[in-house]
Phi, psi and omega in degrees: 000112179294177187272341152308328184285287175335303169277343140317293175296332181273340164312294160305347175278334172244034157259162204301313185297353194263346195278172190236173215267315177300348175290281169341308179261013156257317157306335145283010181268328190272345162281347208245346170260351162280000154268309179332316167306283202282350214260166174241151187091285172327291220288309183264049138279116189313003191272321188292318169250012127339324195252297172272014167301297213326297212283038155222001193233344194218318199273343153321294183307308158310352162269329175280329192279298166336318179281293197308306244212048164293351174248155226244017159272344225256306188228154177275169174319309211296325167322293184293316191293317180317309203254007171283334196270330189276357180265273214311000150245061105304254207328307177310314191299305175273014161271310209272319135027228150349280193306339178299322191257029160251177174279003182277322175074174169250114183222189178318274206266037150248008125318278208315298174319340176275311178299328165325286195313287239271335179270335181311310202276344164261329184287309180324312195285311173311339188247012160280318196282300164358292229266353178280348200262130165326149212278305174315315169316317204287151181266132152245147163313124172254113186268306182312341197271337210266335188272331177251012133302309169295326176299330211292296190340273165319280174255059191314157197273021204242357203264129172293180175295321194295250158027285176303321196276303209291313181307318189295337170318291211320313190320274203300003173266309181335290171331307181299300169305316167309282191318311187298321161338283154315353191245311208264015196252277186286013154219066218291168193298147167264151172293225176227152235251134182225177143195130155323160156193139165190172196232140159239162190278198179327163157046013176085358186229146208299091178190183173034038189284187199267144121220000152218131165192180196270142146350147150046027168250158185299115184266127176242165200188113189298063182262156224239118152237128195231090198271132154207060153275047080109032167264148132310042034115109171269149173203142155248114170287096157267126165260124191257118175235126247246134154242141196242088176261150156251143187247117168278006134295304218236028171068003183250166165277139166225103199285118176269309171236173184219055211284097186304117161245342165178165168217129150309094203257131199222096207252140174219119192284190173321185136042014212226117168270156185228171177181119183232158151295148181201142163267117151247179188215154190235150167249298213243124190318325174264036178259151196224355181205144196250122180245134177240107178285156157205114181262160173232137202051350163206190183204146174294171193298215148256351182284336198247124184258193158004243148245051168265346162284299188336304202271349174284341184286174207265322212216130171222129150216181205203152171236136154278150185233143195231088219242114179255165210297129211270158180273148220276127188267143162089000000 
């Protein structure tokens, strides 16, 4: 076969009247749960996940079993639906993989964009190998055959009334088991409602924080706020620095001073961690302690101080500090 034969054939193999029909309606199922995902207001619909179970649970595989398996002797229905649900779950798990060791990770949308690709990229090849192989030879989906099989099945014509109710049971429990399914998926119990807060040192990691340096150089420092209130979350971070004795007669603590060194307004989506750098600087040498308040949707007045703001905050942590005489110049 010269390469005029060859291009030929891939012209007619993707010409419209040539694509078969079950290639057509998985690619539109895969177009129509990448809006259900992304489009918004659809996206909080039971139709998102009506639409994207399939393309994890079913349709990888049936694309992958399609390319390998383009003749309609190589495997029987049963076969092929078996090994559509059983590759896709192979195939997804190493994709998710795959993604783990890039720079992308495993999130939404490089799942979707891998799964997109890699069945987009199995329905072409099925629908080459299809179209080269004799028109008798091509496997179609046989739905007439296969709906009044299921009918003979379910309702033979030798089957009593009792026989007919009970099959009709059998339908709605199915029916029934899906739907609760789907139900308890797009609605799932909420866990318990939290949110990070934490600070990391140099290099990103909870160590090595600022706590001795001089009066009035730059400290620098890495804080984390991580929502999972089943929300949007506005939150603000104050830093305070703080000098704090303890009276050992009488077992209490006492904030002599409390000094606002800044404050940070941060919207954090759901399910979502956020993390910024934030520079302080300290002026007076008998702060011995850094307080990082963190509120969700407002914050208290100036009236309310020391530690009666600490207990008002949503998240409080704090570094002792050891802030020496700043150096003298000249």
């Amino acid at each position: 076969m010269n390469e005029d034969e060859k291009l030929d054939n891939i012209i007619t193999a993707f010409s419209p009247e040539r694509i078969f029909k079950d290639i057509i309606v998985i690619f539109i199922w895969l177009i129509l749960a990448v809006i259900f995902i992304y489009t918004p207001i659809l996206n909080q619909t039971p139709l998102r996940v009506v639409f994207a179970l399939p393309v994890v649970l079913f349709i990888p595989g049936y694309a992958l079993i399609a390319a390998l398996f383009p003749g309609n002797k190589d495997i029987d229905g049963i076969e092929r639906t078996a090994l559509s649900f059983g590759l896709s779950i192979a195939v997804v798990p190493l994709i998710g993989l795959g993604l783990n060791y890039t720079p992308w990770g495993i999130r939404l949308d490089p799942i979707v964009t891998s799964l997109v690709i890699f069945t987009t990229a199995m329905l072409v090849i099925a629908q080459y190998r299809r179209s080269i192989i004799p028109d008798e030879e091509q496997y179609r989906v046989p739905l007439k055959p296969m709906i009044e099989e299921a009918k003979g099945e379910l309702f033979p014509k030798e089957s009593t009334k009792l026989d007919r109710i009970l099959s009709i049971v059998l339908i709605i429990s199915i029916i029934a088991a899906i739907g609760t399914t789907i139900f308890v998926i797009v609605v799932p119990k909420e866990g318990e409602k939290f949110t990070e807060f934490y600070i990391l040192g140099e290099e990103g990691m909870a160590a090595d924080y600022p706590t001795k340096f001089y009066a009035n150089t730059d400290q620098n420092i890495t804080i984390g706020v991580g929502n999972h209130e089943y929300r949007d979350i506005n939150y603000f971070v104050e830093l305070f620095a703080v000098n704090q004795t303890f009276n050992e007669i009488t077992n209490t603590s006492k904030i002599n001073t409390m000094e606002l060194l800044g404050r940070k307004e941060i919207t954090v989506a759901d399910n979502t961690t956020e993390e910024f750098d934030y520079t302080f600087s300290v002026k007076d040498p008998d702060v011995n302690k850094i307080e990082f308040l963190l509120f969700a949707d407002s914050y208290p007045d100036s009236s309310v101080t020391k530690f009666e703001r600490i207990n008002e905050s949503y998240r409080d942590l704090h570094l002792w500090v050891d802030v020496r005489e700043p150096i003298k110049t000249g």
